[in-house]
N, C-alpha and C positions, 0 to 999 in steps of 0.2 A: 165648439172651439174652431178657430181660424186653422183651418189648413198650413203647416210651418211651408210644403213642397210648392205652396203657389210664389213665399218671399224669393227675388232672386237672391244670389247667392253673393251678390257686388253691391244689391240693394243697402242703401244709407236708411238707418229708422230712425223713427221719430215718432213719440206718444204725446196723446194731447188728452188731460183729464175732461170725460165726460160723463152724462147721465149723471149733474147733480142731483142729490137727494138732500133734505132739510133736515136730516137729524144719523147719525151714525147707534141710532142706540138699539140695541138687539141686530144686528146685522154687522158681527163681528166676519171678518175674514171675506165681506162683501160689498164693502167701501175702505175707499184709501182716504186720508186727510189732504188736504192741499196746503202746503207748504205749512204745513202748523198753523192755520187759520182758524177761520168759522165755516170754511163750506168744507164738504166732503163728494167724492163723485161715485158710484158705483160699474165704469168702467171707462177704458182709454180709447181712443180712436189711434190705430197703430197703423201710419203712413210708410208708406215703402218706396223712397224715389232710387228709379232708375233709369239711367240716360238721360236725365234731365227732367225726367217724369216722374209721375204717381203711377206709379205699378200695382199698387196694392194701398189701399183704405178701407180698414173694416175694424169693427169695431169688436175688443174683449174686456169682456167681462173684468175686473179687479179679481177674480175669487179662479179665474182662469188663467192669469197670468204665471202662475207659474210653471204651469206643463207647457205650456208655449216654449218661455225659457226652458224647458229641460228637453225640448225638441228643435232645438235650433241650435247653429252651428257657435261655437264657443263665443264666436269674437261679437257675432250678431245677440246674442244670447247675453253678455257682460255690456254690449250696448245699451238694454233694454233695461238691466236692471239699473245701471249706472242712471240711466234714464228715468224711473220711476222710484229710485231713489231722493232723486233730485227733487222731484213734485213733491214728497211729502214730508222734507226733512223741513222744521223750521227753521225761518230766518232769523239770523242772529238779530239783536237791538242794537240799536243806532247810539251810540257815547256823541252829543251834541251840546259841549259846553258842561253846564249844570246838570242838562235835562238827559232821559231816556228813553228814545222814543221806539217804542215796543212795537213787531209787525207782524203780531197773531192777530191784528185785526187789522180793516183798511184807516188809515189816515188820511188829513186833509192837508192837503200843501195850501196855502193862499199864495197868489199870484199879487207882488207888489210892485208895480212898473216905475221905474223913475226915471221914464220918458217922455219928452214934451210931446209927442204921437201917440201917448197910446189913446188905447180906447175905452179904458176902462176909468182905474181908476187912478192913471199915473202920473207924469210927471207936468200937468199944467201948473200946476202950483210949483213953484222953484224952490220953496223952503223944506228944506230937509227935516226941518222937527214936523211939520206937516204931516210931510210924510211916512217918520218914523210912525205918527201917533194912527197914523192910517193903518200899519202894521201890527203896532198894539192893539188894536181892534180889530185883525183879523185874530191875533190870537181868542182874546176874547171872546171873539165869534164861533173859533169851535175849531182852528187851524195847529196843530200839531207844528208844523215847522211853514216858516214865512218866506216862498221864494224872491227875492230883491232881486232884480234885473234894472239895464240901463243901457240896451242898447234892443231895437225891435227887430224882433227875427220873423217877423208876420212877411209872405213875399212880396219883394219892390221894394222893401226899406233899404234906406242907404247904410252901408256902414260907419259905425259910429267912430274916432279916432281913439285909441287907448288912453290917452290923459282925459278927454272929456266922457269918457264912460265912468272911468276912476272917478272923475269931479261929481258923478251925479250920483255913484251908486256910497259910497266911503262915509259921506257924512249923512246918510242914514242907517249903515249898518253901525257908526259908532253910535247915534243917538239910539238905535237898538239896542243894542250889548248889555247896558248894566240894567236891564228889563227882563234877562235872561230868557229871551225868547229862544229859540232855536232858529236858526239862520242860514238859508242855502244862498250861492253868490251864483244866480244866472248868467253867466258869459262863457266863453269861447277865447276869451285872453288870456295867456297864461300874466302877466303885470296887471290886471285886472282883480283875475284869482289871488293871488298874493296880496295886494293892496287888501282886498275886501277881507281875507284871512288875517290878516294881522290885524284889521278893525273890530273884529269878534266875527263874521260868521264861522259858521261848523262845516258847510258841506260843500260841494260844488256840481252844477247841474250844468253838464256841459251837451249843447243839441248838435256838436261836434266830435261828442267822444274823443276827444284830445287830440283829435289830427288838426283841429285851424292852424295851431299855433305849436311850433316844433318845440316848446320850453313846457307845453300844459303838463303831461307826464310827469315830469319830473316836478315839478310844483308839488300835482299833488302827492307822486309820492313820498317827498320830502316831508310835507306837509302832514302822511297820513291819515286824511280826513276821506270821510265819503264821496262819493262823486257818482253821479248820474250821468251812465254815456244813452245818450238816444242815439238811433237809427235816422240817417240821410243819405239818399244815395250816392252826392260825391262832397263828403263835409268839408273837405279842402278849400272847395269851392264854392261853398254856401249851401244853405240847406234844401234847396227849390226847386236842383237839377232834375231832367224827367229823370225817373226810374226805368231802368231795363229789366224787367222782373218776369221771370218763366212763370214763378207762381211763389207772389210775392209775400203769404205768410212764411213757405221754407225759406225764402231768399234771405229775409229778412232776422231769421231765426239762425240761421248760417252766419250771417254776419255779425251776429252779434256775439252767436259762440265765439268766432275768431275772435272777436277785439275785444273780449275779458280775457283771452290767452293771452294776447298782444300787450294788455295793462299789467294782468298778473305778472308777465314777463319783465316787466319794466319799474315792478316793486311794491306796486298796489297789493295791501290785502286782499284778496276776494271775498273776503265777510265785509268789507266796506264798499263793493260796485252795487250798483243797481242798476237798471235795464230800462230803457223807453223806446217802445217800438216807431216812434216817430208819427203819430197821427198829423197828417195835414202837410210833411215836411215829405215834398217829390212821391208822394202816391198819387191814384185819383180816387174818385169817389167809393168806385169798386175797391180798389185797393186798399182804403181806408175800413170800408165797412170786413174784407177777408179778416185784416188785422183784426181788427174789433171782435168779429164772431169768432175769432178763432185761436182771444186773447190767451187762453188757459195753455197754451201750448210754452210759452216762454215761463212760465214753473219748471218747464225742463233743465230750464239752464243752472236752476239752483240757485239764484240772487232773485230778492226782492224787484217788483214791476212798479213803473210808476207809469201813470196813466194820464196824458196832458190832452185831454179832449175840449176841453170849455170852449164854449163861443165857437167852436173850431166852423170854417169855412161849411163842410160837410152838412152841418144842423140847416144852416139857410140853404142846401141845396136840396133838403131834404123837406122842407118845410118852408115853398113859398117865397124861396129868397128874405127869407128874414132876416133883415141887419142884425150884426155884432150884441147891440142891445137888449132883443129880445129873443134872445136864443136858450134861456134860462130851462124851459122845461127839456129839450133837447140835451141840455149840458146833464141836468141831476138824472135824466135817463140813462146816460153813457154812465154817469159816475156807478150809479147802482148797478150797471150792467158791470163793471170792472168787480166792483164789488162782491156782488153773487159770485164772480169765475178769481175770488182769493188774490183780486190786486193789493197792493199792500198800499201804494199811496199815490192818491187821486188829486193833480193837479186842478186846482180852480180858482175861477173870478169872485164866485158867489159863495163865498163860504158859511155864512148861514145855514143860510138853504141849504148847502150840500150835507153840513153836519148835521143839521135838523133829519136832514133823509136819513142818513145814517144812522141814527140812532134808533130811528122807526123800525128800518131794516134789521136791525141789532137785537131788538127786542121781538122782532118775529123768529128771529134763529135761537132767542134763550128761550122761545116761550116752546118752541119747537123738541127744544133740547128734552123739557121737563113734562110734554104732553103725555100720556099714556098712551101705550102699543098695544 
C-alpha cells in the first residue's frame, strides 16, 4: 500500500479508475463498478498535486483503499471517498420528451449539422424536412439522442447571427418532434436554446457551458432540461483560445468541477449536467491525447461524460493528414476507447458504424460476464 506520509499535507487528490478487468465476477471487494456501467477497474491511480504539481501518482489497489482512508488526515480522507464514491455511484437517466434514455451503458449521440459549411452531413441542402429525415435516420441507425446544431464551432468559422441560427436549426427540430426522437439543441445562444426548446428538443449541449451568452443559465434553468457544459479555455471568447495548461487533464478536471458548482448554483439539477472534456476545442495534440488517455478520471466528478471525438483534427494528425472524410477508423477507435473507460455518450458522424462497434463491444463484456472462472 501507498505510503499516507509521502501525500503532502496541502496536497489536492484526485483518483482516476484504473486497471480495467472484463468481468467483476468472483473478485468481490477487488474491483469497483464505474459509474454503474459495463466496465469495472481493479484499482485507482491516486494523483497528489502540490504547488501546482504532481507530487505523488501511484497507483492503489480498490481492495486497499480503505486503510489508505483510515490513514489519512480527515479532510484528505473524506476527499477521497467523496471521490470514489463518485466513480461508481450510477448515473441517473435522462426524462427526453417520451423517451428514457438510460447510462448504464455507452450511447450514441449523431451529429446533425444544419449548416451550409459543414462537412458532413449538413446543411447544403436548405430544406428542413431533408434534413429532419436525415435525423430519423440517424435514429434508426443506432443514435439514442440526435445532436441538431446550426452554427459551426469547427476553428475559423465565423459566427452565426441568432435569428439565422434560429432560422436553420427550429424547422427541423419541429419537423423532428412528433417522430419522438430525443433531441439535443447544439448552440451557445441562450434565444437559440429557447427557440429550439419550445420546438421539441429535450436537452442542450452547450461547448460554452453557459458563459457565451449571460441569459444561457437561466434558460436552462428555467427550462429544466439537461445540458451538456464542455470544457474551452476562454468560452466567452470562443472555443479555440490557446490553453494555458500546467497539466492539462487536472486543469481541465478543476474546471469543470467549478462550473457544475457555478450551474448547480444558479438552479440546474445536478442529475441533469453532463460533462465534455472538450476534445479539439484550445488543446494540442498532446493535450488532446492526456485527455483521452486519462478520460476515466472525469467519473470523479459524479455526472455522466460525453465524448465528442469524431473526425476530430487530431485522427488526420495522427494518421497521414487524413481529411475530415476519412477519418472513420480513427473516430470508432476513440469511441471504443471512451467506451471501454464507462463514457456514457459518444458524440458522432458515423452512427452506424459506431453502434455497429458498440454492440460488438457489448457482446464481448456479456459474454465475459457469463464465461467460467
Amino acid at each position: 500500500m501507498i505510503d499516507p506520509s509521502i501525500i503532502p499535507a496541502d496536497a489536492r487528490l484526485y483518483l482516476r479508475p484504473e486497471q480495467l478487468v472484463d468481468s467483476p465476477v468472483g473478485r468481490d471487494g477487488e474491483v469497483a463498478r464505474i459509474a454503474g456501467g459495463l466496465s469495472w477497474c481493479a484499482a485507482y491511480e491516486l494523483i497528489a498535486v502540490s504547488g501546482g504539481a504532481r507530487a505523488v501518482q501511484a497507483s492503489v489497489p480498490v481492495s486497499a483503499l480503505p486503510a489508505l482512508l483510515a490513514n489519512l488526515p480527515d479532510a484528505q480522507a473524506e476527499r477521497l471517498r467523496t471521490l470514489a464514491t463518485a466513480i461508481s455511484a450510477p448515473r441517473a437517466a435522462l426524462a427526453l420528451g417520451d423517451a428514457v434514455l438510460r447510462l448504464d451503458q455507452p450511447q450514441v449521440m449523431g451529429i446533425l449539422n444544419a449548416t451550409p459549411d459543414s462537412f458532413s452531413d449538413g446543411g447544403t441542402d436548405a430544406d428542413a424536412g431533408a434534413t429532419a429525415r436525415r435525423g430519423f435516420d440517424l435514429r434508426a441507425a443506432g443514435a439514442a439522442l440526435v445532436d441538431v446544431g446550426g452554427e459551426s464551432t469547427r476553428p475559423g468559422a465565423a459566427p452565426v447571427w441568432d435569428g439565422d441560427e434560429i432560422a436553420r436549426v427550429v424547422p427541423v427540430i419541429a419537423a423532428m418532434a412528433p417522430g419522438r426522437t430525443p433531441i439535443s439543441i447544439d448552440t451557445r445562444k441562450a434565444a437559440v436554446m429557447e427557440a429550439a426548446l419550445k420546438a421539441g428538443a429535450h436537452m442542450v449541449n452547450d461547448v460554452a457551458a453557459l458563459l457565451w451568452d449571460d441569459r444561457a443559465l437561466e434558460v436552462v434553468a428555467r427550462a429544466g432540461c439537461p445540458v451538456v457544459l464542455m470544457h474551452s479555455p476562454d468560452p466567452a471568447k470562443g472555443g479555440h483560445g490557446e490553453g494555458d495548461y500546467r497539466d492539462v487533464l487536472i486543469d481541465v478536471f478543476d474546471w469543470l468541477e467549478a462550473r457544475i458548482a457555478a450551474v448547480v448554483a444558479g438552479g440546474v439539477d445536478r442529475a441533469r449536467i453532463l460533462v465534455d472534456p472538450g476534445i479539439g476545442f484550445g488543446k494540442s495534440l498532446a493535450g488532446n491525447l492526456a485527455l483521452l488517455n486519462g478520460i476515466a478520471l472525469f467519473h470523479a466528478l459524479g455526472v455522466p461524460i460525453v465524448l465528442g471525438a469524431s473526425r476530430k483534427r487530431m485522427i488526420g494528425a495522427l494518421s497521414h493528414a487524413a481529411p475530415a472524410d476519412e477519418r472513420l477508423g480513427g473516430s470508432l477507435t476513440l469511441a471504443l476507447h471512451g467506451a471501454q473507460h464507462g463514457v456514457q455518450l459518444l458524440r458522432v458522424h458515423d452512427v452506424a458504424e459506431t453502434a455497429q462497434a458498440l454492440k460488438v463491444w457489448r457482446g464481448l463484456r456479456d459474454a465475459a460476464l457469463t464465461a467460467p472462472r
